[in-house]
C-alpha positions as CSV (number, residue, x, y, z in Angstrom):
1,X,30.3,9.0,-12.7
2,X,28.0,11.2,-10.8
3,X,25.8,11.7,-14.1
4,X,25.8,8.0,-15.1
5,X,24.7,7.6,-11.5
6,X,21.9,10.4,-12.0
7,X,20.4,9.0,-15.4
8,X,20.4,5.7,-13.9
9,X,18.5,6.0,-10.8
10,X,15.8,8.5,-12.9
11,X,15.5,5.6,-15.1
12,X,15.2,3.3,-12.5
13,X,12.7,5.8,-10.4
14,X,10.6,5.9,-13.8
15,X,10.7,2.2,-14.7
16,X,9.1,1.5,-11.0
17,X,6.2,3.6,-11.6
18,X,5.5,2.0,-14.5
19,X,6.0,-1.4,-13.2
20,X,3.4,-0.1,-10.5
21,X,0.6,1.3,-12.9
22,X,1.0,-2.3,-14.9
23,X,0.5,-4.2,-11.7
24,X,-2.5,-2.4,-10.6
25,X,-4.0,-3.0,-14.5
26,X,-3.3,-5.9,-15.2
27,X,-5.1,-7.8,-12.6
28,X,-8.0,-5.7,-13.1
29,X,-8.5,-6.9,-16.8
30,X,-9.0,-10.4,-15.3
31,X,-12.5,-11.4,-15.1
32,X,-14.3,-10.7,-12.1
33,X,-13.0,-9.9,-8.6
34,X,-12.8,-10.4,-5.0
35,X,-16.4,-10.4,-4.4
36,X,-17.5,-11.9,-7.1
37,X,-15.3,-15.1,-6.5
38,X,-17.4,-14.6,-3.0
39,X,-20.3,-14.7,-4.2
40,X,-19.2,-18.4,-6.4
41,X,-18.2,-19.7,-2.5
42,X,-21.6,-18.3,-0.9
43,X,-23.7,-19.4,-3.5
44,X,-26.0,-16.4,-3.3
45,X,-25.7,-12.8,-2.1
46,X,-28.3,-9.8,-2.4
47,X,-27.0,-6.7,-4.9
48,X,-27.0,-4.7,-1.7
49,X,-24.5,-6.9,-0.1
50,X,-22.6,-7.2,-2.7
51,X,-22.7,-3.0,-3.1
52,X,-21.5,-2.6,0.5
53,X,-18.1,-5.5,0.0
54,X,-17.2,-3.3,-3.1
55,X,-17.4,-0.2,-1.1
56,X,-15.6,-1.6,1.8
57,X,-12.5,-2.8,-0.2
58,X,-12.5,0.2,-2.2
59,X,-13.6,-1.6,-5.7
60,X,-16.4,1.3,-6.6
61,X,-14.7,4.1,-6.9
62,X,-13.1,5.0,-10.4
63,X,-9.4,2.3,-11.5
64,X,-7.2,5.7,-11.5
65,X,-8.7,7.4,-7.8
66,X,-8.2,3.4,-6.3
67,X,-4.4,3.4,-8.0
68,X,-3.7,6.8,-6.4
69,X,-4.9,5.7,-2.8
70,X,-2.8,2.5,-3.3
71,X,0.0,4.4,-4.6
72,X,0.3,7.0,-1.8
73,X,-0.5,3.6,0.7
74,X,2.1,2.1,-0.5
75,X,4.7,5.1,-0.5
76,X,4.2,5.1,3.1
77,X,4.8,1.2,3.7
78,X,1.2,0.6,3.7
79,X,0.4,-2.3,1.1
80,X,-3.2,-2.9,2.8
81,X,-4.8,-5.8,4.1
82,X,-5.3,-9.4,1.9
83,X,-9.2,-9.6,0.9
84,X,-9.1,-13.4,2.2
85,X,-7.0,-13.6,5.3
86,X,-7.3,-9.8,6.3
87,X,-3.6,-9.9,7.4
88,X,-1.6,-6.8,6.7
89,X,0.1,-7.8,3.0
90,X,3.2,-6.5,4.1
91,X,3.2,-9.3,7.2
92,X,2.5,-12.2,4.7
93,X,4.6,-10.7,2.2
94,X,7.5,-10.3,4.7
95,X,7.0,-14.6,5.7
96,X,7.3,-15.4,1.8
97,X,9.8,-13.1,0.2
98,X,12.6,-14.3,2.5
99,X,12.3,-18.2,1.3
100,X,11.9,-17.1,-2.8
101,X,15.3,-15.0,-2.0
102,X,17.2,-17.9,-0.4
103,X,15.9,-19.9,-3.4
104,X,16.9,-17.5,-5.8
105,X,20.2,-17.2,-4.4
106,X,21.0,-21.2,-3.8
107,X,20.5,-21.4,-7.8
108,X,22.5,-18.6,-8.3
109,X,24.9,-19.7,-6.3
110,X,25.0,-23.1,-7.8
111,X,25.2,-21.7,-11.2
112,X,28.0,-19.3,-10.9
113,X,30.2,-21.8,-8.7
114,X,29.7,-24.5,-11.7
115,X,29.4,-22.0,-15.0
116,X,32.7,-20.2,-14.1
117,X,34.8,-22.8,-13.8
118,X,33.1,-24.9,-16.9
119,X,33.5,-22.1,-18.8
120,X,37.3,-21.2,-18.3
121,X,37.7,-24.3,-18.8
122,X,36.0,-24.6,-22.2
123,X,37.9,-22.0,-23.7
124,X,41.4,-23.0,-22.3
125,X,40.5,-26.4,-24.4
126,X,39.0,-25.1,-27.5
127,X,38.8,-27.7,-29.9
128,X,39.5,-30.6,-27.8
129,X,37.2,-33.4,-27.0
130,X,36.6,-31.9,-23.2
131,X,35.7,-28.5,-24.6
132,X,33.1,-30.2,-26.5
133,X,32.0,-32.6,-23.7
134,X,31.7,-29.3,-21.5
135,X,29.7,-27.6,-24.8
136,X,27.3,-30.3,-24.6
137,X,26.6,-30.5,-21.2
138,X,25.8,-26.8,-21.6
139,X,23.6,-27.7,-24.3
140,X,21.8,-30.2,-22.4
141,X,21.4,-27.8,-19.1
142,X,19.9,-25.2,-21.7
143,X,17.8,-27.4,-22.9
144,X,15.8,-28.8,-20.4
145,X,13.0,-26.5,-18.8
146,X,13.4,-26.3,-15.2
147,X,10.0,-27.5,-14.2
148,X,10.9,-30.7,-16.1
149,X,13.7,-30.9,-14.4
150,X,12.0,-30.5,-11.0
151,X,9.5,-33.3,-11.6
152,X,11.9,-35.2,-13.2
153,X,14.2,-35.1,-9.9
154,X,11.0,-35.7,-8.0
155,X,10.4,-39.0,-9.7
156,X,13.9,-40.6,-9.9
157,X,14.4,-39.7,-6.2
158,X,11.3,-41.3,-5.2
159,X,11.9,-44.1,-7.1
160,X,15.8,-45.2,-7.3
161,X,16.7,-44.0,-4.0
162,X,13.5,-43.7,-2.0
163,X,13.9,-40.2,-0.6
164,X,11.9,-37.1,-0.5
165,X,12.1,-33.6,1.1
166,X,9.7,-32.9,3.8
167,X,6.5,-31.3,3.0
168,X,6.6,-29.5,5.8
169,X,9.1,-26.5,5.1
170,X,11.4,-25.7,7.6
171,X,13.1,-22.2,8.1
172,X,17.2,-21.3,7.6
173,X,17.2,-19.9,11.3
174,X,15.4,-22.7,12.6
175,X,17.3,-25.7,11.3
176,X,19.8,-24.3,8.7
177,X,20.7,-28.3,7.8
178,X,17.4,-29.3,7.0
179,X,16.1,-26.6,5.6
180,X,19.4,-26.8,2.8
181,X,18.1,-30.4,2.3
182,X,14.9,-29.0,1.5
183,X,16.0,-26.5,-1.1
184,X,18.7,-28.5,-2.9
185,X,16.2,-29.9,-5.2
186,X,14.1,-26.9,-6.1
187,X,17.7,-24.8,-6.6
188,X,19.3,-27.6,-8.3
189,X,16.3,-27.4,-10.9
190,X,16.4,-23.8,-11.1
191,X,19.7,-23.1,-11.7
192,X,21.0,-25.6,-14.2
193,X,19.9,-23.7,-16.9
194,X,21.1,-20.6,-15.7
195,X,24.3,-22.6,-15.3
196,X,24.0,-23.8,-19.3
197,X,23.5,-19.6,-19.7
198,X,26.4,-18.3,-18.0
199,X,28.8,-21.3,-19.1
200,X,28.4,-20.8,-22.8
201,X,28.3,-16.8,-21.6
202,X,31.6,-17.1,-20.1
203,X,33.7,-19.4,-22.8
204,X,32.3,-16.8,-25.8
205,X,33.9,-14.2,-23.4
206,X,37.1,-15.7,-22.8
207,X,37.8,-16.9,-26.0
208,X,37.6,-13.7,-27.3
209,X,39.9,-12.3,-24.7
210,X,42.1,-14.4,-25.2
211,X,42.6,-13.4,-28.9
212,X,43.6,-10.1,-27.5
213,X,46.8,-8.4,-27.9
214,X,47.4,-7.6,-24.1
215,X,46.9,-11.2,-23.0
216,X,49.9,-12.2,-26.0
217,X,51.8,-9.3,-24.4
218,X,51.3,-10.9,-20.8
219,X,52.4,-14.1,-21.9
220,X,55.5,-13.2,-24.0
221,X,56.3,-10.9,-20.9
222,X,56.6,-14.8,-19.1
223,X,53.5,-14.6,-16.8
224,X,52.2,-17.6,-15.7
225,X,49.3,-19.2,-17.2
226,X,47.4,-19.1,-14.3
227,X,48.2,-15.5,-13.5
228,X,46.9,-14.3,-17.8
229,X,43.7,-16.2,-16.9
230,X,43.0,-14.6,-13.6
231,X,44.7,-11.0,-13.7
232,X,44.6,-10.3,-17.6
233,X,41.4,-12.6,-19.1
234,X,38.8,-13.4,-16.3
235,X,38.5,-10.0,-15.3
236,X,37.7,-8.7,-18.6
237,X,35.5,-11.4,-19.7
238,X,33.5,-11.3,-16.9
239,X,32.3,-7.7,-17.6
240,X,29.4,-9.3,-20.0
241,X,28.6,-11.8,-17.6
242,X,27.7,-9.5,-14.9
243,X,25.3,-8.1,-17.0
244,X,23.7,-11.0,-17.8
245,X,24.0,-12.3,-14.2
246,X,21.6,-9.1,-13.7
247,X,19.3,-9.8,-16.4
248,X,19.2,-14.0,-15.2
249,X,17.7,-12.8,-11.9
250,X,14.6,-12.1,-12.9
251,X,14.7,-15.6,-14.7
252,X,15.1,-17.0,-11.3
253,X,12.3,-15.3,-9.9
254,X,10.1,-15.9,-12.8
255,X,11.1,-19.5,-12.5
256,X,10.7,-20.1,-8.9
257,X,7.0,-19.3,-9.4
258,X,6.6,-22.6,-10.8
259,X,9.2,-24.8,-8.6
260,X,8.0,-23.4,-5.8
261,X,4.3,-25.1,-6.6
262,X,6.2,-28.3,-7.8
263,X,7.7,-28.4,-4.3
264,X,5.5,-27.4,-2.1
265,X,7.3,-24.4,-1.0
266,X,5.6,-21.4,0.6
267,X,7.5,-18.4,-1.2
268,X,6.3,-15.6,-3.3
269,X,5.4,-17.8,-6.1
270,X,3.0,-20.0,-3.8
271,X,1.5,-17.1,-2.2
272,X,1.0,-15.3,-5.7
273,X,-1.0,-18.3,-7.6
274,X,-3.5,-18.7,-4.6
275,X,-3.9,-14.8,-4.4
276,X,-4.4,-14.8,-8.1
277,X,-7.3,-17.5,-7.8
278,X,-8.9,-15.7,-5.1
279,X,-8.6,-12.3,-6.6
280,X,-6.8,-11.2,-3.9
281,X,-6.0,-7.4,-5.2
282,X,-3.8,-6.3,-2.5
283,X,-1.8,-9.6,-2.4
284,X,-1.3,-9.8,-6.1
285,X,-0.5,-6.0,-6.2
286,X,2.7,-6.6,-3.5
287,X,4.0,-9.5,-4.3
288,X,4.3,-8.5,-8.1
289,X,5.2,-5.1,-7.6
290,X,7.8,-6.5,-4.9
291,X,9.7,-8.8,-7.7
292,X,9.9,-6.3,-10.1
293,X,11.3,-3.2,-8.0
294,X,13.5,-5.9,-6.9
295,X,14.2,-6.8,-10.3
296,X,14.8,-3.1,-10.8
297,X,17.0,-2.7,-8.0
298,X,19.2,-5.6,-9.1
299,X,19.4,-4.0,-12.7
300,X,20.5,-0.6,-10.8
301,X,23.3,-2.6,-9.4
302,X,24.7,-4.1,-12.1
303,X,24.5,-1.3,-14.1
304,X,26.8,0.1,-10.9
305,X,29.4,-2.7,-11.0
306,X,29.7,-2.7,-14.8
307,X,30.2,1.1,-14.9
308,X,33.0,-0.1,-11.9
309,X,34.3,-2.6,-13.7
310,X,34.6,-1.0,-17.3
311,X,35.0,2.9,-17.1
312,X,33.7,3.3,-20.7
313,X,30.2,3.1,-19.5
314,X,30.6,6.4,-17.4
315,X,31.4,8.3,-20.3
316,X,28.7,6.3,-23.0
């Protein structure tokens, strides 16, 4: 266990550099920068001024000496300060990771309480007309793109029951009621495909468990039904839909990106689009680096349980 545990985290270590050097790229191969989208806003500005903004934010010296600086910066908690606001990143990036978290985990949440059960129960009635009622439903959740869905909730509740969320967001400390009112559309929109994912995930899982010889043994031992789903079945099928519960993560923060512009609400994804327009280096370079070595950690997790869960990984 201890050497699964070791290759892991060296893996994960490894992947997060990487992630790192590709988010400090990347927006660099974009046209233009911080001070030239200054110089579109102020209409004119004299090479010398222009000289001295690149030299205060650090844009003239060579890409690999300004990755190292913002490397060793951000080893030390120190993501630098936003080109437009001059707030400390890690301030504004600590008000908008919290609300693309508790999205992320409403849809999760929504998902996994509806696929589970949907699923089971698929596979307990393969072949009848429910399993295929539950099939396409899964279908149709799989289907549909979630910012589709999102404008397509906007519209029906604004036209057929005359009711929108405020557009002014409210936090989960501050008034935990009205802030779940807020985010029940944007999760709802999120997560149903997810759902679709891990529904037709789990009934491919269980049907195949349930072909095996141990849950035949279980049953002509007398168990219960109930108990050969939960002790013998579940817990086996599961073990592939942990992993893709891992992988569906960074769906859902891919995906709230969008829904979080559809709905007005100020997460990650918000904050990432207007740094993007403004060329806001240091912005762009947290709040992308922060989803992915949380999409890392996640995936270090998972990789944690399943080893837990099935002890052939340790040994693999």
């Amino acid at each position: 266990m201890r050497a699964f545990l070791a290759r892991r985290l060296i893996a994960t270590v490894a992947t997060g550099l990487a992630v790192s050097v590709l988010v400090f790229l990347l927006i660099r191969l974009a046209p233009g920068d911080a001070v030239t989208m200054w110089i579109g806003q102020e209409g004119t500005m004299t090479p010398e001024v222009r000289d001295t903004l690149r030299k205060m934010f650090g844009l003239s010296d060579p890409v690999a000496v300004q990755y190292l600086h913002w490397l060793g910066d951000a080893a030390r908690g120190d993501l630098g300060y936003s080109f437009r606001s001059r707030l400390p990143v890690v301030a504004l990036l600590g008000t908008a990771l919290p609300v693309t978290l508790e999205l992320a985990a409403l849809a999760m949440l929504l998902a996994i309480v509806t696929a589970l059960p949907l699923g089971v129960f698929s596979a307990v009635k393969h072949g009848t007309p429910a399993d295929a009622t539950a099939r396409l439903l899964g279908l149709l959740g799989f289907s549909m793109p979630s910012f589709w869905l999102a404008v397509l909730m906007i519209l029906a509740s604004a036209t057929y029951f005359k009711w929108l969320p405020a557009l002014i967001y409210v936090g989960l400390a501050k008034n935990p009621i009205e802030n779940l009112k807020q985010m029940l559309m944007p999760a709802v929109s999120l997560g149903l495909p997810l759902m679709a994912v891990l529904m037709r995930m789990t009934r491919s899982t269980m049907l195949d468990v349930l072909g095996q010889d141990y849950v035949r043994t279980a049953r002509a031992k007398g168990a219960g039904e109930s108990a050969v789903l939960a002790r013998h079945a579940l817990k086996n099928a599961l073990i592939p839909v942990v992993t893709v519960m891992g992988i569906q993560l960074g769906r859902l923060l891919g995906g709230a990106v969008i829904i979080e512009q559809i709905f007005g609400v100020p997460g990650v994804g918000t904050a990432l689009v207007a740094a993007i327009t403004q060329r806001d280096y240091p912005m762009v370079q947290a709040t992308v680096l922060a989803l992915g070595l949380l999409f890392i950690a996640v995936q270090f997790f998972v990789d944690i349980s399943y080893a837990a869960i099935d002890p052939r990984v340790r040994y693999g």
